[in-house]
C-alpha positions in Angstrom: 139.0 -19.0 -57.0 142.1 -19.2 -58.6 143.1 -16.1 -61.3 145.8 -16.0 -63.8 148.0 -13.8 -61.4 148.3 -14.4 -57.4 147.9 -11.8 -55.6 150.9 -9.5 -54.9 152.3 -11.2 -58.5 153.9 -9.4 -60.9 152.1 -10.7 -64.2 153.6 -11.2 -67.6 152.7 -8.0 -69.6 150.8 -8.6 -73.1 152.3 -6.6 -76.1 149.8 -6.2 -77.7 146.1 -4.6 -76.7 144.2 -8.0 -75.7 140.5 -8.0 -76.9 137.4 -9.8 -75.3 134.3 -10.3 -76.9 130.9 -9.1 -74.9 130.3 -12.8 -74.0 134.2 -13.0 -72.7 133.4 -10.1 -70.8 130.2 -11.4 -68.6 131.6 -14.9 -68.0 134.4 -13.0 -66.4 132.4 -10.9 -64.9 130.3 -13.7 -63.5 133.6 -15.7 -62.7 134.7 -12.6 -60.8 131.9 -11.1 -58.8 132.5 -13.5 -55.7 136.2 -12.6 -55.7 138.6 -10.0 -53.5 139.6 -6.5 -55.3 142.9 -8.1 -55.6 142.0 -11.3 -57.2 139.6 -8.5 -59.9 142.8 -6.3 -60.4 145.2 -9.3 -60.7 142.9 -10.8 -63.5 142.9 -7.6 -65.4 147.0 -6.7 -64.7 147.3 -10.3 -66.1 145.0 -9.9 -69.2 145.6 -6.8 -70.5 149.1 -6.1 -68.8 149.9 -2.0 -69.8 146.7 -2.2 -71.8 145.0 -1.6 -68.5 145.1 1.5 -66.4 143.8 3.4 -63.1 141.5 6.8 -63.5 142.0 8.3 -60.5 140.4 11.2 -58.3 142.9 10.4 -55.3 140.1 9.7 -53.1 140.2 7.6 -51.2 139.1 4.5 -53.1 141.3 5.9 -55.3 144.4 5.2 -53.6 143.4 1.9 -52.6 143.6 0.2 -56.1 146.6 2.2 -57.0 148.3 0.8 -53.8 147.0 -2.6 -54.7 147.9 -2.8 -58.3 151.0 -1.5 -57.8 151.9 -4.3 -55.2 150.8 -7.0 -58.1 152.8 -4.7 -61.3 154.9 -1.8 -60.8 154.1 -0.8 -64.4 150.8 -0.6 -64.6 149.4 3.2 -65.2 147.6 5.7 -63.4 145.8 8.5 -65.1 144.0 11.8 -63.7 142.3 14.1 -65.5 142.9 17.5 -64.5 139.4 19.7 -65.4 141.3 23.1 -64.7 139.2 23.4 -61.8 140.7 21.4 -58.8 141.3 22.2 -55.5 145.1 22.7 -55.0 144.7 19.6 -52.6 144.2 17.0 -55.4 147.5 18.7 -57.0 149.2 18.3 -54.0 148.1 14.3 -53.9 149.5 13.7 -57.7 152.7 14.7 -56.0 152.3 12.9 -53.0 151.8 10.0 -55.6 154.8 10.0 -57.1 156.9 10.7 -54.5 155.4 7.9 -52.5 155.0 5.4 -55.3 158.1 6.3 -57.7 155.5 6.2 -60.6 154.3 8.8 -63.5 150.8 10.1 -63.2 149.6 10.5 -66.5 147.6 14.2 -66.2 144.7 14.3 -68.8 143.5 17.6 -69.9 140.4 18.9 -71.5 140.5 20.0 -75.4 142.2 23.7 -75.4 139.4 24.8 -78.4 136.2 23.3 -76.6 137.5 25.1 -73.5 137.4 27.9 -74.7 134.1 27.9 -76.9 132.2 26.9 -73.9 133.8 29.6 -71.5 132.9 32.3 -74.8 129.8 31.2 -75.0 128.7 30.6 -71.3 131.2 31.8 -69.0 133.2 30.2 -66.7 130.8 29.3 -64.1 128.0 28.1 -66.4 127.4 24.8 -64.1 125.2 27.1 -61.2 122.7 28.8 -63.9 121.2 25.2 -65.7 122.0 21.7 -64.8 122.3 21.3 -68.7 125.2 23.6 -68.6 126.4 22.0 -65.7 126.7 18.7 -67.7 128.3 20.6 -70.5 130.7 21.7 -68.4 131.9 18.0 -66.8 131.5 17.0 -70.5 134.3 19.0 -71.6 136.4 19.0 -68.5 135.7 15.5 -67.3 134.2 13.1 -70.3 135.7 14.4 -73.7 139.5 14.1 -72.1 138.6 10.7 -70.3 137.6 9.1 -73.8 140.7 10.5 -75.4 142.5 9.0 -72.3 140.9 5.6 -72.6 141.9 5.0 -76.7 143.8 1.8 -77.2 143.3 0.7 -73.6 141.7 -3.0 -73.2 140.1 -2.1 -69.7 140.6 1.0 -66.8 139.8 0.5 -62.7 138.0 2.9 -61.2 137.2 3.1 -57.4 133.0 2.8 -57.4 131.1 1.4 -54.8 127.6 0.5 -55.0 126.7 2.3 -51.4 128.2 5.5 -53.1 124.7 6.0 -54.7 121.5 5.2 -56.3 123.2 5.2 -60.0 125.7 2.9 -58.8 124.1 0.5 -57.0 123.8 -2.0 -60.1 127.5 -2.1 -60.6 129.4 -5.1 -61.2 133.5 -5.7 -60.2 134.1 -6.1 -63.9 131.6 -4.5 -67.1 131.3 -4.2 -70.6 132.0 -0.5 -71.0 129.6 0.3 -74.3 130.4 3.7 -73.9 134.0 3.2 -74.7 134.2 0.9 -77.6 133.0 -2.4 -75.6 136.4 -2.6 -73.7 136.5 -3.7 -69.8 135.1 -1.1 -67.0 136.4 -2.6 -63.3 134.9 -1.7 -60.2 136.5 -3.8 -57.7 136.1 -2.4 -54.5 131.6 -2.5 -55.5 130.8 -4.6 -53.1 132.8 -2.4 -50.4 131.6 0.0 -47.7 132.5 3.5 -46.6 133.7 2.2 -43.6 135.7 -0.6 -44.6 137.6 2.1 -47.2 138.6 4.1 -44.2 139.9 1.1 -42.3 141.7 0.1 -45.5 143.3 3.2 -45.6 143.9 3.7 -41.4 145.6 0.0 -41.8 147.8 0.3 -44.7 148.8 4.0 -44.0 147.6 5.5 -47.6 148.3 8.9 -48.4 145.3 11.0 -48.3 143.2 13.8 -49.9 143.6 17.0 -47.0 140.4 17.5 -47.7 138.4 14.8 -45.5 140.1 16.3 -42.8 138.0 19.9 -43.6 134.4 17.3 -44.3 134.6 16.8 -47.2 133.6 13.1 -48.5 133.2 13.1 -52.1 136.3 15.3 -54.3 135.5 16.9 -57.0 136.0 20.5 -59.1 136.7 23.2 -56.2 133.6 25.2 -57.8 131.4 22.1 -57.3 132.1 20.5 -54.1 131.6 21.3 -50.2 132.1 19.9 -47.0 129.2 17.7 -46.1 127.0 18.3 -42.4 126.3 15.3 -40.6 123.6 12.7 -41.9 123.9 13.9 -45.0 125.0 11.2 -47.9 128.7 11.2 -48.5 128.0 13.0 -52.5 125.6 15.0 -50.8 128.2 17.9 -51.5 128.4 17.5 -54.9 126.6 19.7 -56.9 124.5 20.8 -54.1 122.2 23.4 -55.8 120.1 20.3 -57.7 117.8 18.7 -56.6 118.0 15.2 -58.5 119.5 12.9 -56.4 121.2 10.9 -59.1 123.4 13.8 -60.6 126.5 12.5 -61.6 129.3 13.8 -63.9 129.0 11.8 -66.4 132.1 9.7 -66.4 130.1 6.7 -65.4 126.5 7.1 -65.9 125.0 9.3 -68.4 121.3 10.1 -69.2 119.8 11.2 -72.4 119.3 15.1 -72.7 118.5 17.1 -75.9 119.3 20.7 -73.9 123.1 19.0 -73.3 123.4 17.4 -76.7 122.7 21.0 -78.3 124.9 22.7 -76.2 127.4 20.3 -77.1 127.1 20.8 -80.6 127.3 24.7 -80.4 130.2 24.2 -78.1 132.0 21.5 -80.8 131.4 23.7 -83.9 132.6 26.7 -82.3 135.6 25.7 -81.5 136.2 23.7 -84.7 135.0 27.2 -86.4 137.9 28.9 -84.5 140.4 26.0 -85.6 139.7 25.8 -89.2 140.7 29.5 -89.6 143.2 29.6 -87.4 142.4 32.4 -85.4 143.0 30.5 -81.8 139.7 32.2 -80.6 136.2 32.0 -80.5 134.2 35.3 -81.2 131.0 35.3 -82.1 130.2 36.0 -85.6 127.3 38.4 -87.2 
């Protein structure tokens, strides 16, 4: 199929954020599904031009549609968000990235106040006593600071498969992302394969995260994630301690839970408590 950009292209920018409606949205998606990552990422590079970024872990997926967008516009941006509790590996790949690259990351950090109210209030390693304080936590380290990231973008790539688990097997290479303000979610590589990522990656020479050398085959918080033993499914060291076998951060997919939406609150109203007077803190009050 022929897109608006070929493949290693570099594509006009737009100046101005480009909007599609929700109907726009699924005849592209529909137009797309049968198409190569490149063709997806040239599409979106061409559409929404530096309206459009990459959220990157550095995984490996990761650094496969980096590399490819890249190839098609040297401007197009890639974010990370740095929770505060990464192993120094993933540090060491933002610079890898921009010394390999010649390109800004664009480092993402949680809320300083929220931070803070949820450590006050729960400690810093809530996320092992309750998997609703487990959520809270990825909430404020991974999902607040990744909608703050995604304001006035038209669309953001991500590196999701559909064999990386049973809450993203339904993905489609492009989505209406209702949990952003209706702008475009892109999945391309969801129709790839564990397997086919690593010969990617052996074949182009990516950089890549230290830690698959030490088992590890899903990145996450240092706290959080741990070498996987074999058979075991590649998130299968993520959040080990639960049980549920579609735990997920949150970034994309998210299930309704009063326990986390209370938490939440209390989290959000202590730290705007400790802003509104100023005080930089969040003590507990009588």
């Amino acid at each position: 199929m022929a897109v608006v950009a070929t493949e290693w292209s570099t594509a006009v920018l737009p100046r101005r954020r480009p909007t599609l409606r929700p109907a726009e949205i699924a005849a592209a998606a529909e137009r797309l599904e049968a198409c190569s990552a490149q063709e997806v990422l040239a599409w979106a590079v061409a559409t929404f031009g530096d309206h459009c970024a990459i959220v990157t872990s550095f995984q490996r997926e990761g650094m496969i549609i980096i590399d490819m967008a890249l190839r098609l516009d040297r401007s197009v941006r890639v974010l990370t968000i740095d929770t505060g509790r990464l192993p120094a590996e993933t540090y060491e790949m933002i610079d890898t990235v921009r010394a390999r690259y010649g390109v800004e990351v664009e480092v993402i950090t949680p809320d300083s106040a929220s931070l803070e109210a949820m450590q006050t209030l729960h400690g810093p390693n809530l996320f092992r006593r309750d998997r609703a304080l487990r959520r809270l936590c990825c909430h404020v380290r991974k999902v607040e600071p990744l909608e703050r990231a995604l304001e006035g973008l038209g669309a953001w790539s991500t590196g999701l498969r559909r064999d990386g688990g049973l809450a993203r097997a339904g993905i489609a290479k492009v989505e209406l992302d209702e949990a952003h303000g209706g702008i475009v979610k892109l999945n391309p590589l969801a129709d790839w394969t564990r397997e086919r990522v690593a010969a990617y990656t052996a074949s182009r020479d990516l950089p890549e995260h230290p830690l698959y050398a030490e088992g590890y085959t899903s990145i996450g918080c240092a706290p959080c994630t741990r070498p996987v033993s074999a058979g075991e499914h590649e998130r299968a060291g993520r959040w080990w301690w639960e049980a549920d076998e579609l735990r997920e951060c949150g970034l994309h997919h998210r299930s309704a839970s009063q326990r986390l939406d209370l938490a939440l609150a209390e989290v959000h109203t202590r730290a705007a408590t400790a802003s509104v007077n100023g005080t930089g803190t969040t003590r507990r009050t009588a």
